[in-house]
HTML snippet that shows the backbone in 3Dmol.js (N, CA, C, O; Angstrom):
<script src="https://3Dmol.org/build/3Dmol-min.js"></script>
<div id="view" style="width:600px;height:400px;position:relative"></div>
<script>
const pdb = `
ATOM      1  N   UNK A   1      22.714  11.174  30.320  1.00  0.00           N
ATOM      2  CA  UNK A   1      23.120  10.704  29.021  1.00  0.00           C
ATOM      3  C   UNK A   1      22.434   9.391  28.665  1.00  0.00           C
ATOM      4  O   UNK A   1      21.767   9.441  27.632  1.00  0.00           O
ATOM      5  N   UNK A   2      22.468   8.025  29.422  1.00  0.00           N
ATOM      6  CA  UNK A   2      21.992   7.815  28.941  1.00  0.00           C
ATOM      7  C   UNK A   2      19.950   7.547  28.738  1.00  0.00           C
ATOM      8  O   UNK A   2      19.438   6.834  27.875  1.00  0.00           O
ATOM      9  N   UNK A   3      19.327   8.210  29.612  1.00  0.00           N
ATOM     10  CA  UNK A   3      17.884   8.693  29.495  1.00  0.00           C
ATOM     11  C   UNK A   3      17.712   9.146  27.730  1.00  0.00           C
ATOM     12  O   UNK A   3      16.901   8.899  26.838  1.00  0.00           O
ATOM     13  N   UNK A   4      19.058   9.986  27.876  1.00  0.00           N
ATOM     14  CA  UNK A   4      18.998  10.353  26.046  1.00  0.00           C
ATOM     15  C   UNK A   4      19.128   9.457  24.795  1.00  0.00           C
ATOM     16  O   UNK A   4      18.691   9.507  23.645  1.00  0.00           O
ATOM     17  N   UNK A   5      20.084   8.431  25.655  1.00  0.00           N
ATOM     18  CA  UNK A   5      20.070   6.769  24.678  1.00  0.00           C
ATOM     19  C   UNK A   5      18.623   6.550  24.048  1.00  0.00           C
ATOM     20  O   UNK A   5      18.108   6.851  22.971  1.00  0.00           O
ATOM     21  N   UNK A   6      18.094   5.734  25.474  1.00  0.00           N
ATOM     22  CA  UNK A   6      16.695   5.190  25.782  1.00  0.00           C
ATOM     23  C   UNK A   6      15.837   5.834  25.077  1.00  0.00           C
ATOM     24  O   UNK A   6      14.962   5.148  24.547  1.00  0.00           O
ATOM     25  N   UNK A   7      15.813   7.387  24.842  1.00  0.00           N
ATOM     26  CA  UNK A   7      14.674   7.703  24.491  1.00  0.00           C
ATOM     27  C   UNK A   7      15.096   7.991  22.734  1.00  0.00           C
ATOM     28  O   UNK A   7      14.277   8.163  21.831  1.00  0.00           O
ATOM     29  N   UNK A   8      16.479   7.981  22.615  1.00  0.00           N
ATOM     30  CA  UNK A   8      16.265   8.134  21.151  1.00  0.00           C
ATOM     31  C   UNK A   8      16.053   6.468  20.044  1.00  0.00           C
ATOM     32  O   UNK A   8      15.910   6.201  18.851  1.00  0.00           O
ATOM     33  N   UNK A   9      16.150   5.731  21.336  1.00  0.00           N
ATOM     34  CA  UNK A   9      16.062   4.200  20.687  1.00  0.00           C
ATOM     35  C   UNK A   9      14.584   3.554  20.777  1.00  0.00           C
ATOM     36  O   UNK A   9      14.281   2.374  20.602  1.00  0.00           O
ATOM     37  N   UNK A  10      13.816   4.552  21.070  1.00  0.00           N
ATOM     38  CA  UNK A  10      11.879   4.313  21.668  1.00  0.00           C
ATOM     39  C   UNK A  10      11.507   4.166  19.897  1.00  0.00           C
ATOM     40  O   UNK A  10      11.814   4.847  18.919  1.00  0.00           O
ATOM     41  N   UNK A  11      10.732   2.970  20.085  1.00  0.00           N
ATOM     42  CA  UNK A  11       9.873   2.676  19.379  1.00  0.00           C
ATOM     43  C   UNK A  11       9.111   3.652  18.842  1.00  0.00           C
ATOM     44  O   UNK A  11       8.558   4.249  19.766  1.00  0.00           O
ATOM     45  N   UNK A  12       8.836   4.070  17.865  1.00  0.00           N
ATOM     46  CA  UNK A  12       7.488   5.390  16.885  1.00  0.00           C
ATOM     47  C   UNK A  12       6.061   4.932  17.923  1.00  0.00           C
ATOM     48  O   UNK A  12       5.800   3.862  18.474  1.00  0.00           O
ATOM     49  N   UNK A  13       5.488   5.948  17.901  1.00  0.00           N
ATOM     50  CA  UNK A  13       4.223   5.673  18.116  1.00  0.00           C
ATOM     51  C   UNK A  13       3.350   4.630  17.314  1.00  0.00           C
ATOM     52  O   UNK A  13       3.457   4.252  16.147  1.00  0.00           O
ATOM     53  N   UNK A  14       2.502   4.301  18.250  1.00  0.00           N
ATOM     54  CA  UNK A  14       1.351   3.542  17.589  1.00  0.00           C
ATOM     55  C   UNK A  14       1.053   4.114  16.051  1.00  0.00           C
ATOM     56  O   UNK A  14       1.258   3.572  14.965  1.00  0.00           O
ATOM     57  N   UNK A  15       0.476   5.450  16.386  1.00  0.00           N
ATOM     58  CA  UNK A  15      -0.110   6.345  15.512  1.00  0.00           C
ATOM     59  C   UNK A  15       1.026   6.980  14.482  1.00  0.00           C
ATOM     60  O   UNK A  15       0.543   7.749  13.652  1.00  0.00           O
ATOM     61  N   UNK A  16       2.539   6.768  14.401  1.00  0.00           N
ATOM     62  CA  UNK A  16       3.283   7.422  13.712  1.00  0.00           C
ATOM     63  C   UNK A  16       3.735   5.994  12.960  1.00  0.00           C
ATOM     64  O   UNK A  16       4.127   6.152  11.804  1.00  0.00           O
ATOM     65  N   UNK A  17       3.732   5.126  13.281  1.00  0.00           N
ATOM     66  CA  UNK A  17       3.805   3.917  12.373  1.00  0.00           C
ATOM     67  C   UNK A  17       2.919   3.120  11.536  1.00  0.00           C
ATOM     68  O   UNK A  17       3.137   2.363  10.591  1.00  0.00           O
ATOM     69  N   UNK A  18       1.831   3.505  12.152  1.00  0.00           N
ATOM     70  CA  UNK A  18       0.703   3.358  11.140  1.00  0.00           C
ATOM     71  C   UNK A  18       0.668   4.476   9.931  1.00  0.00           C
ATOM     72  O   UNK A  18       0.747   4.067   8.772  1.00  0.00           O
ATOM     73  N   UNK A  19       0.565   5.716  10.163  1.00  0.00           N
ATOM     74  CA  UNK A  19       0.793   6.736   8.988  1.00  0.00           C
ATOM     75  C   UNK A  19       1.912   6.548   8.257  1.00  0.00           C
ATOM     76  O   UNK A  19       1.962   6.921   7.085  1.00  0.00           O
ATOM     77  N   UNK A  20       3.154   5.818   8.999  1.00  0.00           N
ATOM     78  CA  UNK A  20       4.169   4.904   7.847  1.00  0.00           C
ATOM     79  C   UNK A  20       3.585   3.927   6.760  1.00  0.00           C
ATOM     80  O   UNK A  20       3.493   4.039   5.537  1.00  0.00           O
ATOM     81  N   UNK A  21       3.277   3.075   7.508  1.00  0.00           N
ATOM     82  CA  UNK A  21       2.481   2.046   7.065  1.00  0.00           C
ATOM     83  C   UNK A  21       1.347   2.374   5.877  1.00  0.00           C
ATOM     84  O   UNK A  21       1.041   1.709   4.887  1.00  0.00           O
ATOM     85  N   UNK A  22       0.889   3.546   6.319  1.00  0.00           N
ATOM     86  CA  UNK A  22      -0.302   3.572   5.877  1.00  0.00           C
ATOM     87  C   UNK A  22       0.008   4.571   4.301  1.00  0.00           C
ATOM     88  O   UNK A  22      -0.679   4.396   3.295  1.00  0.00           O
ATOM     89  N   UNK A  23       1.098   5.542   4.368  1.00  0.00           N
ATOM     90  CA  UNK A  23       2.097   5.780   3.130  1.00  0.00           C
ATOM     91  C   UNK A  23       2.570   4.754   2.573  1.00  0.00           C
ATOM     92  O   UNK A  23       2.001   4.472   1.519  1.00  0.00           O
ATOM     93  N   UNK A  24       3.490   4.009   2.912  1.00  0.00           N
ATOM     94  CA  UNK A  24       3.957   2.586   2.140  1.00  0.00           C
ATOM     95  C   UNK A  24       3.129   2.091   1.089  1.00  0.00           C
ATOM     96  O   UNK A  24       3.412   1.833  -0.081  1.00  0.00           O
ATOM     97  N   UNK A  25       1.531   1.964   2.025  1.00  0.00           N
ATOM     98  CA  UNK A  25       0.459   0.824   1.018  1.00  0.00           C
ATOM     99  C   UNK A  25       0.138   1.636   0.020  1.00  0.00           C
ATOM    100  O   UNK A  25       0.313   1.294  -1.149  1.00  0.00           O
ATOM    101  N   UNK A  26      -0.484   3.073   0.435  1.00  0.00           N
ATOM    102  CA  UNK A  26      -0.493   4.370  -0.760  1.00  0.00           C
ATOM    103  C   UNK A  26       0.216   3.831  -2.161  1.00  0.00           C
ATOM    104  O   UNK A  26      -0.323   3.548  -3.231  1.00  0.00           O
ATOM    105  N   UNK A  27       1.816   3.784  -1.722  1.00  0.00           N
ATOM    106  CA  UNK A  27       2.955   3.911  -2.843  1.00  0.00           C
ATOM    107  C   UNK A  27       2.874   2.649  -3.951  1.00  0.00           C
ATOM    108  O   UNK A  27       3.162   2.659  -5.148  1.00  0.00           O
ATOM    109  N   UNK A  28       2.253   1.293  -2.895  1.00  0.00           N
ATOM    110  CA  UNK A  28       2.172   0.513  -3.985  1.00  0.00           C
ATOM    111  C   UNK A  28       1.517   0.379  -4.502  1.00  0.00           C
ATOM    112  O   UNK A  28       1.697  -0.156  -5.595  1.00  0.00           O
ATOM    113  N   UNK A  29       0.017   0.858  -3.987  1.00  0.00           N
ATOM    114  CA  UNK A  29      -1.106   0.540  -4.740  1.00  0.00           C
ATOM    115  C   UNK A  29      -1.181   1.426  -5.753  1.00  0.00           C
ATOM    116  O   UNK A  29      -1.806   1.081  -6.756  1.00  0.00           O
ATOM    117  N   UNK A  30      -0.457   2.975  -5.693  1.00  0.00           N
ATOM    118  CA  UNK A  30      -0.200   3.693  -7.067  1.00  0.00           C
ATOM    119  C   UNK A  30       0.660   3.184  -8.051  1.00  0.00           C
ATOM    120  O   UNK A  30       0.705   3.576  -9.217  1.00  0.00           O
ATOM    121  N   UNK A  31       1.462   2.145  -7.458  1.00  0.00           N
ATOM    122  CA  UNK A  31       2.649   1.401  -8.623  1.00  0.00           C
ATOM    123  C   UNK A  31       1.739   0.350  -9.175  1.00  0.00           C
ATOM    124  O   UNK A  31       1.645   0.292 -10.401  1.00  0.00           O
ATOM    125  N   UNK A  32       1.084  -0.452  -8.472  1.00  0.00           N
ATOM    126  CA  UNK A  32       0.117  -1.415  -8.928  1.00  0.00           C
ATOM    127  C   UNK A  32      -1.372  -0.368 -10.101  1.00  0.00           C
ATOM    128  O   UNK A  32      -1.893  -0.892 -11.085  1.00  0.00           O
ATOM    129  N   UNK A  33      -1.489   0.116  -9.934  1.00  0.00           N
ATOM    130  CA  UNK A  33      -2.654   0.690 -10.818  1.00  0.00           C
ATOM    131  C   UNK A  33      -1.473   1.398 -11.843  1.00  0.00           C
ATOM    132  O   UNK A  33      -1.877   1.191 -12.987  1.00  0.00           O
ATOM    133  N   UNK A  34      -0.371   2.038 -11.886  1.00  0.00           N
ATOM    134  CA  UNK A  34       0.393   2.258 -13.036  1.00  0.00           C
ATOM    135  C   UNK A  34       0.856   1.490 -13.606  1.00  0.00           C
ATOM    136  O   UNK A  34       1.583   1.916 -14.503  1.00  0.00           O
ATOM    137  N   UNK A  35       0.751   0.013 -13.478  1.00  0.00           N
ATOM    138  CA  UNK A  35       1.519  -1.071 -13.575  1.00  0.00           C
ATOM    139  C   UNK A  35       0.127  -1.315 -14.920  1.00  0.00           C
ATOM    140  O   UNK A  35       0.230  -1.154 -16.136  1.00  0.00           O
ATOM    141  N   UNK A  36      -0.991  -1.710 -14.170  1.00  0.00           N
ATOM    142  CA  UNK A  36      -2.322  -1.862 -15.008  1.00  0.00           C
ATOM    143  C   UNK A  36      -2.279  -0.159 -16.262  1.00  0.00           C
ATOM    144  O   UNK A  36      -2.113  -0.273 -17.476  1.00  0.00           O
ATOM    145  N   UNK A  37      -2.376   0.551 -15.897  1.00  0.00           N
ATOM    146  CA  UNK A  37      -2.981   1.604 -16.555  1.00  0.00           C
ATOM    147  C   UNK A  37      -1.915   1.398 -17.762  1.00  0.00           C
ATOM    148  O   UNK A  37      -2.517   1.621 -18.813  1.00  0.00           O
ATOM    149  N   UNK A  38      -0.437   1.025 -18.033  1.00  0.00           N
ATOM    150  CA  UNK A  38       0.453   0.535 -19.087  1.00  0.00           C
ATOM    151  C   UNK A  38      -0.423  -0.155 -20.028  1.00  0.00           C
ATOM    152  O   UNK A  38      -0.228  -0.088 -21.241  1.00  0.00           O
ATOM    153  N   UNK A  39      -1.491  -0.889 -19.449  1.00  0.00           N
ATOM    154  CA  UNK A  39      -1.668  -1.917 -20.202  1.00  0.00           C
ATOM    155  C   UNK A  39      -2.991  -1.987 -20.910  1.00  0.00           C
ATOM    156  O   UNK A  39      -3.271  -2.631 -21.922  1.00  0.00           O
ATOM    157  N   UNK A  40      -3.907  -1.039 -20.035  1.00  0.00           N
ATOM    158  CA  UNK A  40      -5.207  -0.568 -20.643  1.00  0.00           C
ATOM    159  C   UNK A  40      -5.154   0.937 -20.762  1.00  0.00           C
ATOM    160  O   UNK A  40      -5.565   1.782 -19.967  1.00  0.00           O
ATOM    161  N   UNK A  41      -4.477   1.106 -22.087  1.00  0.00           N
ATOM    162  CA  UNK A  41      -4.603   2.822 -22.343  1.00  0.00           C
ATOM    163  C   UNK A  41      -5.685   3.444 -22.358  1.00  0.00           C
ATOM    164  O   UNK A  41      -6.578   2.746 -22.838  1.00  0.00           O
ATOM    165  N   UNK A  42      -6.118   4.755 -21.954  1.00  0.00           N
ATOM    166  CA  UNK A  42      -7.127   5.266 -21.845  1.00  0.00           C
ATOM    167  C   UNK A  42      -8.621   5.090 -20.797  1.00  0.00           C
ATOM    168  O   UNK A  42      -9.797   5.439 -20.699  1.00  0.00           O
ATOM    169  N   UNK A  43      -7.614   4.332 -20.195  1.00  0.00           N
ATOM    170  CA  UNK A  43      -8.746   3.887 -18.551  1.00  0.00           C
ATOM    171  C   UNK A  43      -7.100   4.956 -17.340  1.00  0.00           C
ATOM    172  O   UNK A  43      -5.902   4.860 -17.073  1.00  0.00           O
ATOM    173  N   UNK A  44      -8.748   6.134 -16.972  1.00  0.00           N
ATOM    174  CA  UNK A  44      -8.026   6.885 -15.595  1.00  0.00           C
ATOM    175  C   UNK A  44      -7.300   6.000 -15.033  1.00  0.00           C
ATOM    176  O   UNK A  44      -7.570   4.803 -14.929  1.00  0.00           O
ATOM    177  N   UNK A  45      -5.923   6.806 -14.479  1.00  0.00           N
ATOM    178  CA  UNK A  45      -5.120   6.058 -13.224  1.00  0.00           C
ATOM    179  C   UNK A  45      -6.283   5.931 -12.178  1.00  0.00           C
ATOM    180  O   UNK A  45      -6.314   4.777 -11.749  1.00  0.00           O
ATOM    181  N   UNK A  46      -7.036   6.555 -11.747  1.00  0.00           N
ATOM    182  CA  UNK A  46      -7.696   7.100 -10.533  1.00  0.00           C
ATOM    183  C   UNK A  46      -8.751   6.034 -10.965  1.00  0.00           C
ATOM    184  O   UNK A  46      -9.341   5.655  -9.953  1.00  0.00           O
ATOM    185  N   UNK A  47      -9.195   5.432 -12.043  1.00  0.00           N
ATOM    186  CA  UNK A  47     -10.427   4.602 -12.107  1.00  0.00           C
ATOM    187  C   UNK A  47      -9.815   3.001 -12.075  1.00  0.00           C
ATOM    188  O   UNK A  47     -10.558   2.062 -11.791  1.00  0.00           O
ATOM    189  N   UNK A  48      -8.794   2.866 -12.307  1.00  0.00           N
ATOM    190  CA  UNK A  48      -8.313   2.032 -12.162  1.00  0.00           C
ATOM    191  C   UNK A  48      -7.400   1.545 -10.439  1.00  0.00           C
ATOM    192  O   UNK A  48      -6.920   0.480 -10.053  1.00  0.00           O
ATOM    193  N   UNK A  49      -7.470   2.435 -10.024  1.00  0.00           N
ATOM    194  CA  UNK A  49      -6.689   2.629  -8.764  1.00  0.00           C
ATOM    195  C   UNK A  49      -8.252   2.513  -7.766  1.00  0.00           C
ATOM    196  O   UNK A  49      -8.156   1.706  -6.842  1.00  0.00           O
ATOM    197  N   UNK A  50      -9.041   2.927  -7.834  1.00  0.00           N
ATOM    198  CA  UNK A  50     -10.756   2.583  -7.422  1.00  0.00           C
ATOM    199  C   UNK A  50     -10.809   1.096  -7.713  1.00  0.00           C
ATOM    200  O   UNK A  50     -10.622   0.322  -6.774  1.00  0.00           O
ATOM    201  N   UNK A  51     -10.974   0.769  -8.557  1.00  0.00           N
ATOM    202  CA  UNK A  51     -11.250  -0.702  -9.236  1.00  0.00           C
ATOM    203  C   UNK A  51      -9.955  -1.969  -8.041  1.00  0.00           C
ATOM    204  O   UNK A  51     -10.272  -2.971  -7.402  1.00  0.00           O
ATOM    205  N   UNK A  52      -8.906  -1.467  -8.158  1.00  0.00           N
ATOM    206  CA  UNK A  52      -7.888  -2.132  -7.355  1.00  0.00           C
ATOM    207  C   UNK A  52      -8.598  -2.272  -5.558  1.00  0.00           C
ATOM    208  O   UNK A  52      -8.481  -3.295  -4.883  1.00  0.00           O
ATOM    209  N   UNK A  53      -9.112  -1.342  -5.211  1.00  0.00           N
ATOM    210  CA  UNK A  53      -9.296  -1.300  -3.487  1.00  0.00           C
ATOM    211  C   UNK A  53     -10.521  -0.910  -3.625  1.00  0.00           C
ATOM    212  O   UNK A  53     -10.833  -0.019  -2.835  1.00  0.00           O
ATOM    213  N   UNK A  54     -11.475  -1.309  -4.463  1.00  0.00           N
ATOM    214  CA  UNK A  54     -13.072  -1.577  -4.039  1.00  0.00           C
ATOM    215  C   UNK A  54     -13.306  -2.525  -2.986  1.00  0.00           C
ATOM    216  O   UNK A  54     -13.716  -2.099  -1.907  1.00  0.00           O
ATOM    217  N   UNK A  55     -13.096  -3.789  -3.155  1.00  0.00           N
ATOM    218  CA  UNK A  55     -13.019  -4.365  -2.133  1.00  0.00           C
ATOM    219  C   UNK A  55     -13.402  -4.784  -0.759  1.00  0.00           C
ATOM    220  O   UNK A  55     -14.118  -5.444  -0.006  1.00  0.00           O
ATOM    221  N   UNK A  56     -11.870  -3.458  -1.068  1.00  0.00           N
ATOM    222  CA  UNK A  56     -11.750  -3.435   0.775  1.00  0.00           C
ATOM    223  C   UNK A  56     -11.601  -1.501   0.913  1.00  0.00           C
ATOM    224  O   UNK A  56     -10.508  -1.043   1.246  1.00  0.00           O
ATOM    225  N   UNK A  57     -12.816  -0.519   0.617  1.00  0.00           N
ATOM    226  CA  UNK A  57     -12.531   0.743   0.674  1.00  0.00           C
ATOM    227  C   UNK A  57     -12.035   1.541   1.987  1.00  0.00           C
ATOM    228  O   UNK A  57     -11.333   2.551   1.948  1.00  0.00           O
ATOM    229  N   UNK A  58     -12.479   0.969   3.056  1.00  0.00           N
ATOM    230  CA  UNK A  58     -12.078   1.461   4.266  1.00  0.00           C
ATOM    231  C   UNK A  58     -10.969   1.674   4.851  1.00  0.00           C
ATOM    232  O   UNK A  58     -10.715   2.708   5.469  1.00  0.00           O
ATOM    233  N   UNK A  59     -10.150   0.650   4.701  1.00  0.00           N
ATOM    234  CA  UNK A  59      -8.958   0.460   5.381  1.00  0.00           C
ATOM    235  C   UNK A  59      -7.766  -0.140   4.212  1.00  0.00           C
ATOM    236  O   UNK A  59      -7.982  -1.027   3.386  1.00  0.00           O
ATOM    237  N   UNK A  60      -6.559   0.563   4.395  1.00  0.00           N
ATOM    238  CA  UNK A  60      -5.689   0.938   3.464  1.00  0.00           C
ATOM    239  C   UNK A  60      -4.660  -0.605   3.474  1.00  0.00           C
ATOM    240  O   UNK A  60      -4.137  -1.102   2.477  1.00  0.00           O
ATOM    241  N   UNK A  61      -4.581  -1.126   4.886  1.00  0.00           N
ATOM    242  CA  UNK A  61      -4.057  -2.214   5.175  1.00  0.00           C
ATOM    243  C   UNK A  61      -4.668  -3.465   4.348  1.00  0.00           C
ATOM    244  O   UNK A  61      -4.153  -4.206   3.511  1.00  0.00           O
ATOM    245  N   UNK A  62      -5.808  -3.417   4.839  1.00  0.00           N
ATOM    246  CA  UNK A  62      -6.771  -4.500   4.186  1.00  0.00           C
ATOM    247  C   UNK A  62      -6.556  -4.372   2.418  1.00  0.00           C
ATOM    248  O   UNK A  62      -6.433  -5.307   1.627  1.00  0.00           O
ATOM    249  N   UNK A  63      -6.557  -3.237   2.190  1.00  0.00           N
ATOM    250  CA  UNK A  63      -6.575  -2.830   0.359  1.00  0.00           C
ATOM    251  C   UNK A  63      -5.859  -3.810  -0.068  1.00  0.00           C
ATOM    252  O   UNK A  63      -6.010  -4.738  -0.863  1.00  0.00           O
ATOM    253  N   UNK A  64      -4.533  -3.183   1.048  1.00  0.00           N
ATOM    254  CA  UNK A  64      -2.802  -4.495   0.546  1.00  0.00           C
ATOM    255  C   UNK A  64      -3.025  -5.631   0.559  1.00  0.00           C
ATOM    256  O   UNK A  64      -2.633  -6.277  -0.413  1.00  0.00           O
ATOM    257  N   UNK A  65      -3.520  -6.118   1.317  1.00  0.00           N
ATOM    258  CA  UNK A  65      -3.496  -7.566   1.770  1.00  0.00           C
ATOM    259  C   UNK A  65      -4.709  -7.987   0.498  1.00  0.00           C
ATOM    260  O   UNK A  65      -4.680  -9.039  -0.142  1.00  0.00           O
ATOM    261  N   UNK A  66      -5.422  -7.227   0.387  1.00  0.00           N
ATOM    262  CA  UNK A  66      -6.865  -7.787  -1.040  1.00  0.00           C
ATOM    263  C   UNK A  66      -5.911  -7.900  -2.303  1.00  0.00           C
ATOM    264  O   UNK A  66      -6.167  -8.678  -3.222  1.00  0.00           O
ATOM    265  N   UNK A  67      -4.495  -6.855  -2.290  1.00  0.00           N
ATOM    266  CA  UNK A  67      -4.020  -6.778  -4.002  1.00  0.00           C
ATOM    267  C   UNK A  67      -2.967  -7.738  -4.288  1.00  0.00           C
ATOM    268  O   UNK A  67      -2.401  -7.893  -5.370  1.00  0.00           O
ATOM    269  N   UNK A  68      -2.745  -8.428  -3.096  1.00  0.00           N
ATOM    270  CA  UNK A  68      -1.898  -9.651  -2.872  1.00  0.00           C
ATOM    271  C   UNK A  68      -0.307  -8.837  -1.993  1.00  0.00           C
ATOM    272  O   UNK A  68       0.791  -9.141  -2.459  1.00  0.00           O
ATOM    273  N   UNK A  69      -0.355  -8.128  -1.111  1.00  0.00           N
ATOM    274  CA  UNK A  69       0.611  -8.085  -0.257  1.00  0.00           C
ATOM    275  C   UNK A  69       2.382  -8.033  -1.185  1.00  0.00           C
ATOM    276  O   UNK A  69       2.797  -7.638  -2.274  1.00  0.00           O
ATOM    277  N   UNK A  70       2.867  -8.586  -0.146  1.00  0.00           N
ATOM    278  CA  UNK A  70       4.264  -8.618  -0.307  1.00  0.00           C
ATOM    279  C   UNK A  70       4.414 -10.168  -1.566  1.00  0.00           C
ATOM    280  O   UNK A  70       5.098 -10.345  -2.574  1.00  0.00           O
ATOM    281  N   UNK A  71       3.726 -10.745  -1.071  1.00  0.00           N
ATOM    282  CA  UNK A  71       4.180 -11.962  -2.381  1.00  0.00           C
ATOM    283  C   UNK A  71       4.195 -11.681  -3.254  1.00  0.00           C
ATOM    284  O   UNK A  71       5.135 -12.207  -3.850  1.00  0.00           O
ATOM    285  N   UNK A  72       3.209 -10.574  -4.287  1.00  0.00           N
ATOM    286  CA  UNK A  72       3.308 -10.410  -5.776  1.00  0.00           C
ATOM    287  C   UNK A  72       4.310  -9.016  -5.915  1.00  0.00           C
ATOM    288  O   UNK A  72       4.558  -8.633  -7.059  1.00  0.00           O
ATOM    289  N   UNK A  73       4.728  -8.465  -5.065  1.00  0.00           N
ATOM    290  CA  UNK A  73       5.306  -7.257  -5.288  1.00  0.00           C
ATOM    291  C   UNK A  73       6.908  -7.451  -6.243  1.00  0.00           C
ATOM    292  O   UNK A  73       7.473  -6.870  -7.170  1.00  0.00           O
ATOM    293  N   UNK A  74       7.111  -8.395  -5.528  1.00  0.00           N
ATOM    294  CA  UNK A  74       8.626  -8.770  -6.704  1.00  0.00           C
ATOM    295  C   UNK A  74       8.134  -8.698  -8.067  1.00  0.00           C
ATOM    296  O   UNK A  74       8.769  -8.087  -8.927  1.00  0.00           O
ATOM    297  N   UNK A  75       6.992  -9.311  -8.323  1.00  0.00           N
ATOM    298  CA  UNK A  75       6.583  -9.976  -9.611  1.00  0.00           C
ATOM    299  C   UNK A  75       5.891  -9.017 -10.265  1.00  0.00           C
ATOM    300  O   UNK A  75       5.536  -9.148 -11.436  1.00  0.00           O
ATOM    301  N   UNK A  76       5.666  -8.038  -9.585  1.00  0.00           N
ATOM    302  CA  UNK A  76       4.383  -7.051 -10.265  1.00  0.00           C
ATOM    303  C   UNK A  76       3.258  -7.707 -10.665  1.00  0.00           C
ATOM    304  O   UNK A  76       2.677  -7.111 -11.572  1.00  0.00           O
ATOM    305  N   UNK A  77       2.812  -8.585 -10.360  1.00  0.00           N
ATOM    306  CA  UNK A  77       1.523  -9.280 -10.952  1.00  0.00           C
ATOM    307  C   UNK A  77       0.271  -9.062  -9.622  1.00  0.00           C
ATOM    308  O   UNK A  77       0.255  -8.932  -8.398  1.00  0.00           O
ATOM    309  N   UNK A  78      -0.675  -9.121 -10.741  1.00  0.00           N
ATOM    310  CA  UNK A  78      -1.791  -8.855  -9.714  1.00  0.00           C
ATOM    311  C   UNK A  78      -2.834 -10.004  -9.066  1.00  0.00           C
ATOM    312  O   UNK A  78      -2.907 -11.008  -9.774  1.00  0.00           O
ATOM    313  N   UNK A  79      -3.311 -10.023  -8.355  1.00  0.00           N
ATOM    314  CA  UNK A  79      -4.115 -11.228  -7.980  1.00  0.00           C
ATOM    315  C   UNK A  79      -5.349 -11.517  -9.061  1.00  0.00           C
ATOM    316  O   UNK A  79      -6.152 -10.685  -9.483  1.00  0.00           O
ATOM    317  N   UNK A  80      -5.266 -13.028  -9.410  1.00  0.00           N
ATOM    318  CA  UNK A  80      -6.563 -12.975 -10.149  1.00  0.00           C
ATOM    319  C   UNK A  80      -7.992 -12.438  -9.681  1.00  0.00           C
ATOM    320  O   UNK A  80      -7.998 -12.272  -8.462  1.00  0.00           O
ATOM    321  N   UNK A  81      -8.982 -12.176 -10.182  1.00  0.00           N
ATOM    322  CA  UNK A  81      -9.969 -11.619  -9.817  1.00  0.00           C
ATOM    323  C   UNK A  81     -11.004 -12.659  -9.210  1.00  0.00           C
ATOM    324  O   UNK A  81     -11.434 -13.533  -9.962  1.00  0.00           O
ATOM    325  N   UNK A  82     -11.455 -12.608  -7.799  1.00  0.00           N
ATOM    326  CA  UNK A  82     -12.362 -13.376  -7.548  1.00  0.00           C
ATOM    327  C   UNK A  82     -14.165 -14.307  -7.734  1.00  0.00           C
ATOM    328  O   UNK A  82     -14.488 -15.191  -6.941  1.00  0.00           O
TER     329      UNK A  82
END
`;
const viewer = $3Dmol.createViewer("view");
viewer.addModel(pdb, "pdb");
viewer.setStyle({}, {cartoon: {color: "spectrum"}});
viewer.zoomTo();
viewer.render();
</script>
């Protein structure tokens, strides 16, 4: 019994918390480009959602951290442009 504790209290994998993670950033960076696309009608979600994580195209983490992370998320505002 408790082996059955222990193992139902185990940490996610490396690899199953990153594909968390890596959904999460997905969700905002589609709220962040719908957030923009409100505001410039007639510019693609999808061209505008490109434009957001040019950047940083590789890595989904990095995207977040380029569109300003957790600090602007209350605010919905986006980072000025560099």
């Amino acid at each position: 019994m408790i082996a059955k504790d222990l193992k139902s209290n185990r940490t996610p994998s490396l690899e199953v918390r990153i594909r968390r993670i890596r959904t999460e950033i997905d969700a905002i960076i589609d709220s962040r480009a719908e957030a923009v696309a409100k505001q410039s009608p007639g510019v693609p979600l999808g061209v505008i959602r490109s434009l957001l994580t040019a950047r940083t195209p590789a890595c989904p983490c990095a995207q977040y951290l380029e569109i300003g992370g957790e600090a602007d998320e209350a605010g919905g505002r986006l980072p000025a442009s560099r």
